[in-house]
C-alpha positions as CSV (number, residue, x, y, z in Angstrom):
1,X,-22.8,-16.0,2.5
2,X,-19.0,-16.8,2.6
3,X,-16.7,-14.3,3.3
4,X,-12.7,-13.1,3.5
5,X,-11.6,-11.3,6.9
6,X,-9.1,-8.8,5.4
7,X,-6.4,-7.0,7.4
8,X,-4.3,-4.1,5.6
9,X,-1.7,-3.8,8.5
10,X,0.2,-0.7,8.5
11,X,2.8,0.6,11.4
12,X,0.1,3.0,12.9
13,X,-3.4,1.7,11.7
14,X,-5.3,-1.3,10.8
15,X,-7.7,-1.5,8.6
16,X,-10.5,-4.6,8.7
17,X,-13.3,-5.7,7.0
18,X,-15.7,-8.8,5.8
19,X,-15.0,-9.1,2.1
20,X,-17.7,-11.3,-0.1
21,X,-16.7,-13.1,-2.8
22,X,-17.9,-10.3,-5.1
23,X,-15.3,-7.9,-3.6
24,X,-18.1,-6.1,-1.9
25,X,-17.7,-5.4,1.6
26,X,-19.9,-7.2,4.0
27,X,-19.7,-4.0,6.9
28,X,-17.6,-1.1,6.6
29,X,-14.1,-0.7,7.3
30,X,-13.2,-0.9,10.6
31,X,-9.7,1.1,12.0
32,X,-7.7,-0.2,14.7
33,X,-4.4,1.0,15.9
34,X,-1.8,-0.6,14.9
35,X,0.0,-1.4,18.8
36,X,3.1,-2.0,16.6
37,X,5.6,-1.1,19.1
38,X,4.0,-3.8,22.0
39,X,5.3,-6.8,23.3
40,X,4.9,-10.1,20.6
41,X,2.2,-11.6,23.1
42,X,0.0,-8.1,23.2
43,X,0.2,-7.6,19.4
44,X,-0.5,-10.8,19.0
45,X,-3.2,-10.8,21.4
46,X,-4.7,-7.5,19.5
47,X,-4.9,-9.5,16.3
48,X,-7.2,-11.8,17.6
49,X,-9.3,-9.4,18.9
50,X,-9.3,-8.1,15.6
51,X,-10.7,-11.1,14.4
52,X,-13.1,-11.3,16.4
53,X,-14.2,-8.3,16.4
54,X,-14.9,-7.9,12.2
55,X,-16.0,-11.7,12.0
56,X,-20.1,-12.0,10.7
57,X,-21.9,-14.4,12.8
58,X,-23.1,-17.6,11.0
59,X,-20.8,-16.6,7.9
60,X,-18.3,-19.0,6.0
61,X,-14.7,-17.8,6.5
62,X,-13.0,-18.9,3.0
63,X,-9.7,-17.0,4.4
64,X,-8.4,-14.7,6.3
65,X,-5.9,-12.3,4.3
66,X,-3.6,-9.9,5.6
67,X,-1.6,-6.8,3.5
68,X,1.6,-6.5,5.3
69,X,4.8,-4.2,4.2
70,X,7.7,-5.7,4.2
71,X,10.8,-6.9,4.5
72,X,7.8,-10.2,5.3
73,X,8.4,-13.6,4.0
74,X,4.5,-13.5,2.2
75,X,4.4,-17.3,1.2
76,X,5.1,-19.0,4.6
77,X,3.7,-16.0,6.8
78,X,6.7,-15.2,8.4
79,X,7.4,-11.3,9.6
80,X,10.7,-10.1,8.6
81,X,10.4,-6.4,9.7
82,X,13.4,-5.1,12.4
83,X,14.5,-1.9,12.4
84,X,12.2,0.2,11.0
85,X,10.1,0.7,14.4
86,X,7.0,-1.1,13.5
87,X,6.6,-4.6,14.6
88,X,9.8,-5.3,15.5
89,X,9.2,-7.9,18.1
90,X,7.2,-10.0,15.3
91,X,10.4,-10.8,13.6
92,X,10.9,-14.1,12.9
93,X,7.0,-15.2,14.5
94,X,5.2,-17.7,11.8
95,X,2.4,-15.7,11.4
96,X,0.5,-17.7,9.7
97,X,0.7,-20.6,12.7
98,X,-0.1,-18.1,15.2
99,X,-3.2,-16.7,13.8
100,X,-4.4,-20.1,12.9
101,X,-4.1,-21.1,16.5
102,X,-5.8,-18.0,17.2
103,X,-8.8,-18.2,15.1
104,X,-9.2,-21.9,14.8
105,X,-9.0,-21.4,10.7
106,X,-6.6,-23.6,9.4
107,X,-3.4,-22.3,8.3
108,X,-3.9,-23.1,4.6
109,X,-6.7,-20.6,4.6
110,X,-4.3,-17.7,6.2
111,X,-2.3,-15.7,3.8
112,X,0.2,-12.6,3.4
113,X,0.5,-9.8,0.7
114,X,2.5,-6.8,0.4
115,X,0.2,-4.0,0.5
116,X,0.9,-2.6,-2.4
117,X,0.7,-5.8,-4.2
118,X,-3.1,-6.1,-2.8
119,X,-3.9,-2.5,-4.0
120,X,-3.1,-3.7,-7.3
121,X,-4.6,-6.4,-7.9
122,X,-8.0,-4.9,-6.0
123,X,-7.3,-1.8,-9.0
124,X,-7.0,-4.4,-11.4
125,X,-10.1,-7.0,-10.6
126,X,-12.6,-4.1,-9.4
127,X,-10.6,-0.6,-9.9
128,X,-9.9,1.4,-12.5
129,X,-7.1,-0.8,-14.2
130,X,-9.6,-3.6,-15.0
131,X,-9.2,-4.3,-18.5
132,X,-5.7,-2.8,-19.2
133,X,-3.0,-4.7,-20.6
134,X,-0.2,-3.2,-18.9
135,X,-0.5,-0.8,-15.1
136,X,2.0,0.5,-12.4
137,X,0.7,1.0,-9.1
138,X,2.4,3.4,-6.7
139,X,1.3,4.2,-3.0
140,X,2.6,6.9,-1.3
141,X,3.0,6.2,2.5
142,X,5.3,5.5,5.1
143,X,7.3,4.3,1.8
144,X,6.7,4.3,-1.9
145,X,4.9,1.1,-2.2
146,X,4.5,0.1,-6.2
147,X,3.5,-2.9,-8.1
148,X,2.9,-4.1,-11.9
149,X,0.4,-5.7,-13.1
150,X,0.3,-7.6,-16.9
151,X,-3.0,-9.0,-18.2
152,X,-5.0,-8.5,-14.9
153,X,-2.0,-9.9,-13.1
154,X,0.9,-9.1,-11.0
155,X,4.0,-8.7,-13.2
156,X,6.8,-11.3,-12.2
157,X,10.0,-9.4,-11.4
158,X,12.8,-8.8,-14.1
159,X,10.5,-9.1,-16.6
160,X,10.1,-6.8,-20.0
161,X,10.1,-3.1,-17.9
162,X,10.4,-4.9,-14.2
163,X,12.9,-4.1,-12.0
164,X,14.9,-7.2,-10.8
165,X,13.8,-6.4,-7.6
166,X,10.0,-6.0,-8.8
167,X,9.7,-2.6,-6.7
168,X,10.8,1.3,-7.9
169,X,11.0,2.3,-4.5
170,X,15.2,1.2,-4.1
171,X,16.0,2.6,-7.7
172,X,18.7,5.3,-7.3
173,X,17.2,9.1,-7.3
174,X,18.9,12.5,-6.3
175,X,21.2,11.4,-3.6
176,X,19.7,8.3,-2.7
177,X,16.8,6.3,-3.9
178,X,13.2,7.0,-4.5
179,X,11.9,5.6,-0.6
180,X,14.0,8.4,0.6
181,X,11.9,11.4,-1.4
182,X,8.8,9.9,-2.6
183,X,7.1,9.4,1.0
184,X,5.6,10.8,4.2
185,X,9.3,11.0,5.5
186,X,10.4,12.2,2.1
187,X,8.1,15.1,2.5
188,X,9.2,15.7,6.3
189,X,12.5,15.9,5.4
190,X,11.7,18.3,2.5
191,X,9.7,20.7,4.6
192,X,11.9,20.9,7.0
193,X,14.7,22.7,4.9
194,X,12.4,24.2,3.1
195,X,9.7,25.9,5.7
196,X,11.9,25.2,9.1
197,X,9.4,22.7,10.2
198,X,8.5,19.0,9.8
199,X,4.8,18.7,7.8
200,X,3.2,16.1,6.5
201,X,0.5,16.0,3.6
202,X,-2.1,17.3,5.8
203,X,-0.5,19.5,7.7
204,X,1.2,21.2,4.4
205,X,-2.3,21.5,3.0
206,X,-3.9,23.4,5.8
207,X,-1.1,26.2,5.0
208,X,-2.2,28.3,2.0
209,X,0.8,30.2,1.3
210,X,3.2,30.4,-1.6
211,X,6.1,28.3,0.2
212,X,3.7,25.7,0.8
213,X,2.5,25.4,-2.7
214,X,6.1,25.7,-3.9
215,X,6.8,22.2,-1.5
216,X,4.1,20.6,-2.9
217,X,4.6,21.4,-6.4
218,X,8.5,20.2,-5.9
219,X,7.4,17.0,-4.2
220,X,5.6,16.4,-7.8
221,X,7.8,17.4,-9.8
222,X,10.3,14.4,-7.9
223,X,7.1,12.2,-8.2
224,X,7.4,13.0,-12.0
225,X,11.3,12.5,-12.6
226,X,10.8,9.6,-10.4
227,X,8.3,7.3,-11.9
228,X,9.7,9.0,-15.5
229,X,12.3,5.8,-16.0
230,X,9.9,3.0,-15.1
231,X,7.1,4.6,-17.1
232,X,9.6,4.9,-20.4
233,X,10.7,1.3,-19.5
234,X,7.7,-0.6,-18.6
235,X,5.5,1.3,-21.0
236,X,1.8,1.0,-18.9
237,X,-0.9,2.2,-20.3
238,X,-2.5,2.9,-16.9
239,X,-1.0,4.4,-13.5
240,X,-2.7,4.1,-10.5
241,X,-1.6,6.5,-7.5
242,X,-2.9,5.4,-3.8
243,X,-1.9,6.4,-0.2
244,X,-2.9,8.8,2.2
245,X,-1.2,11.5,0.4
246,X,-3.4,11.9,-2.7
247,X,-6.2,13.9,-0.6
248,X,-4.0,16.6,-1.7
249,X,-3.1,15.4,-5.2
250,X,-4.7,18.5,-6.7
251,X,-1.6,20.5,-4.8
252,X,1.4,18.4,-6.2
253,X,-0.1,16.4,-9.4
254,X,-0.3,19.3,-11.6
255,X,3.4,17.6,-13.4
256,X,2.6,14.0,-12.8
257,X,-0.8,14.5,-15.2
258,X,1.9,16.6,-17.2
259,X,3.8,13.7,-18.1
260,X,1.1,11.4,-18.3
261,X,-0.6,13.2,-21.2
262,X,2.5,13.2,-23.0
263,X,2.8,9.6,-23.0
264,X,-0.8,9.2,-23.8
265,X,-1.0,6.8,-20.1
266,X,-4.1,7.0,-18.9
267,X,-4.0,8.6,-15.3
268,X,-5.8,7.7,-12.1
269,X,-5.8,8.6,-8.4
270,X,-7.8,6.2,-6.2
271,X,-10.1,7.4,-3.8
272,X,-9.8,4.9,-0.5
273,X,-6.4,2.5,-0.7
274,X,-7.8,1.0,1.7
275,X,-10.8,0.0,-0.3
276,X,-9.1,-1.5,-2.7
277,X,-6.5,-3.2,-1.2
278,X,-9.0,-5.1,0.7
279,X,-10.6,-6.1,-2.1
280,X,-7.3,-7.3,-3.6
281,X,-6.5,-9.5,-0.8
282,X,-9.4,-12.0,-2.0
283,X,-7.8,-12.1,-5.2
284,X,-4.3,-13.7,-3.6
């Protein structure tokens, strides 16, 4: 059996697995931390020890494929990221030359994604947008991740209902744009002036009381006014929602499936992004 060692890299975790060719995966997922804020040599150094560490004996390796986020130069493997206290010491390492030297693969067989990018094409090749003619993909995280996806595809950027930039998450919202709402740090923010503390999803659904439904039934609201103008422009018939967050979607997707019924889109919230993006990085 041949195989794909998949890497959805994110500033705190990693998350590896064997994927066969059939999108199935060949052991469970296994979660690493991240080590973002290291020295180049020790995250490197971790990598490779992630390699290791998830790659069968005896089997093929067809690729190995990693989900970063960006800013990342995808096609020649090149990290981009500075700034944003995750990886910064990466910046400007080929990637792709390192990891081949690393691995002994050759670096034709390495390759890059943006994560949300891999989550939709997993969602459209295995998920629950196989089949549909037009999707948007959005995955609440560190960021709003998003993605669309044409005919099984990824959409090209500019394109009927694309933004030129091929992403929602820099479209002006409120007082800023929609990364600055529709995210983990979105949601700290908004807790903070609203319940005098910092929370999280997880930590706003272990509180039971009426200010904490009222936070997460703003956040969705914003999710819904949000998405509203891409949905109206890009006209999908399908919408995928992924990220850590949707463990509490019940709490905050009450306007979302509002909207979605309205405009007869067909409404889904995956259950492991992680699943799926894996899968999706055999489709690159």
């Amino acid at each position: 059996m041949s195989v794909f060692l998949c890497l959805d890299v994110g500033g705190t975790e990693i998350k590896a697995a064997p994927v066969d060719e059939n999108g199935a995966l060949a052991h469970p997922i296994v979660y690493f931390p991240a080590k973002a804020d290291g020295k180049a040599e020790d995250i490197l150094a971790h990598f490779s020890e992630i390699f290791g560490k998830i790659r069968p004996a005896g089997k093929e390796i067809l690729k190995i494929c990693l989900a970063f986020p960006g800013p990342f130069d995808y096609e020649n493997g090149v990290c981009l990221l500075r700034g944003l206290s995750k990886f910064d010491r990466l910046y400007g390492y080929d990637l792709r030359w390192a990891f081949a030297q690393a691995t002994g693969i050759r670096p034709q067989q390495i390759c890059f994604a943006n994560d949300a990018a891999a989550f939709a094409l997993g969602e459209m090749r295995y998920g629950s947008a196989k089949g549909a003619k037009r999707a948007l993909f959005v995955c609440i995280g560190t960021g709003c991740g998003s993605a669309f996806g044409v005919d099984g595809s990824l959409a090209t950027p500019g394109m009927d209902g694309v933004p030129e930039s091929g992403y929602i998450y820099d479209a002006p919202f409120l007082e800023g744009c929609v990364d600055d709402y529709i995210s983990r740090r979105g949601l700290l923010a908004f807790t903070k002036q609203m319940l005098g503390e910092e929370l999280d999803g997880k930590a706003l659904a272990q509180r039971t009381d009426a200010a904490a439904r009222a936070c997460f039934l703003t956040f969705g609201e914003r999710l819904r006014d949000a998405l509203l103008p891409h949905l109206k422009r890009f006209q999908p018939e399908v919408l995928c929602l992924g990220g850590q967050i949707t463990k509490s979607a019940s709490l905050f997707l009450p306007p979302v499936e509002e909207l979605c019924r309205e405009m007869k889109i067909r409404l889904y919230v995956t259950e492991d992004t992680s699943v799926r993006t894996l899968q999706g990085l055999t489709c690159i």
